[in-house]
C-alpha positions in Angstrom: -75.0 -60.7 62.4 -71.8 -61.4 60.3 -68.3 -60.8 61.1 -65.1 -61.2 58.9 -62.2 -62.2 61.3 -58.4 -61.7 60.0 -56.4 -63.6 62.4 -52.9 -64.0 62.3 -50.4 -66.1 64.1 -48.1 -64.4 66.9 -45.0 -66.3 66.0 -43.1 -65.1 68.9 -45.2 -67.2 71.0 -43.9 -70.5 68.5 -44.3 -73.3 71.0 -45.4 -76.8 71.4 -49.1 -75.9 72.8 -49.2 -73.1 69.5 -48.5 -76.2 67.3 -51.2 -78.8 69.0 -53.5 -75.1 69.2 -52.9 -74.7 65.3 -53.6 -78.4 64.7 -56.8 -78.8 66.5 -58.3 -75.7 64.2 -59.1 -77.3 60.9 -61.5 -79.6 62.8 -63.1 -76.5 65.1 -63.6 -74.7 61.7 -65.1 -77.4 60.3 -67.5 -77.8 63.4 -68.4 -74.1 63.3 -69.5 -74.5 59.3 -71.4 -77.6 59.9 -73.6 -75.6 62.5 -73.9 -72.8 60.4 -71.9 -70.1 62.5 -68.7 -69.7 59.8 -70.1 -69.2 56.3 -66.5 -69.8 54.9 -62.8 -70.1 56.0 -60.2 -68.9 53.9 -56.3 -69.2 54.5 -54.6 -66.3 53.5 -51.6 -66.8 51.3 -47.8 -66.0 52.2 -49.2 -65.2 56.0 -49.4 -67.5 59.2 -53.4 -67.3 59.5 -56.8 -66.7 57.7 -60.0 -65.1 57.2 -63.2 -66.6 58.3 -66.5 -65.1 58.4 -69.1 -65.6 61.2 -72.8 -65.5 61.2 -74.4 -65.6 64.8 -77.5 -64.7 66.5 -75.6 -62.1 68.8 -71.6 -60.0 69.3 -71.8 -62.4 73.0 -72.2 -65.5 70.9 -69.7 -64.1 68.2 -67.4 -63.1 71.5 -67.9 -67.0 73.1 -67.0 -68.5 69.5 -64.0 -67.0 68.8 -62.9 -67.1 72.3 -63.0 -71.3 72.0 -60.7 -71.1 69.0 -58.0 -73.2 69.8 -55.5 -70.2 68.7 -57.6 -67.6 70.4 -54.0 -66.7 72.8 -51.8 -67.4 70.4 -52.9 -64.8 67.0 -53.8 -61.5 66.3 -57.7 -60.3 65.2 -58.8 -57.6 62.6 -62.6 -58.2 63.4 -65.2 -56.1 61.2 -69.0 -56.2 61.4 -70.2 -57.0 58.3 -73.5 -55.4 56.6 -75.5 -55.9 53.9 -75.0 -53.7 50.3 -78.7 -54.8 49.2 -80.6 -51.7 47.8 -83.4 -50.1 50.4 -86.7 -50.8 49.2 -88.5 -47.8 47.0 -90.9 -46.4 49.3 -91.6 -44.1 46.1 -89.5 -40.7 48.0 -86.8 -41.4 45.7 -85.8 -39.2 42.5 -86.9 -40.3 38.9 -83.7 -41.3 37.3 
C-alpha cells in the first residue's frame, strides 16, 4: 500500500518542543527510507512542510508510522491512498482498436 502524505507545519503552535520536533525529522525520514517504508521525501517549496510517500504492508502500520513522526502534534495531513495507473491485463474482452 502507498500513501502520499502532505504535511504542513501549524505555526501557531511555534515552540521550543516544535523546533527540537522539526529537528529530529530529517533523521526519522531517513530511518523510514532505509527500511523501505518512505519511497521519497520531498520538501515543498515556499511552505513549512513536505510530501513524503509511504509504502507499508498495512493502513495500521501506515497509522503507527506516521503517528511516531516527531511532528505528528504539531502539522497538518492531506493523506491520499495511492494506486497504481498500470494497464489491466488483455484477457482478450476488450475492443479491437
Amino acid at each position: 500500500m502507498k500513501f502520499l502524505v502532505l504535511w504542513r507545519m501549524e505555526l501557531s503552535l511555534l515552540s521550543r518542543e516544535m523546533a527540537q520536533a522539526v529537528a529530529r525529522m530529517a533523521a526519522y525520514g531517513a530511518r523510514l527510507e532505509a527500511e523501505g517504508k518512505v519511497l521519497v521525501r520531498y520538501h515543498v517549496v515556499g511552505a513549512h512542510g513536505g510530501a513524503w510517500i509511504y509504502q507499508v504492508g498495512s493502513h495500521e502500520e501506515f497509522e503507527r508510522l506516521l503517528a511516531r513522526a516527531p511532528i505528528f502534534n504539531f502539522a497538518r495531513y492531506d493523506i491520499y491512498p495511492l494506486a497504481d495507473m498500470s494497464l489491466p491485463a488483455d484477457d482478450g474482452t476488450a475492443a479491437p482498436a
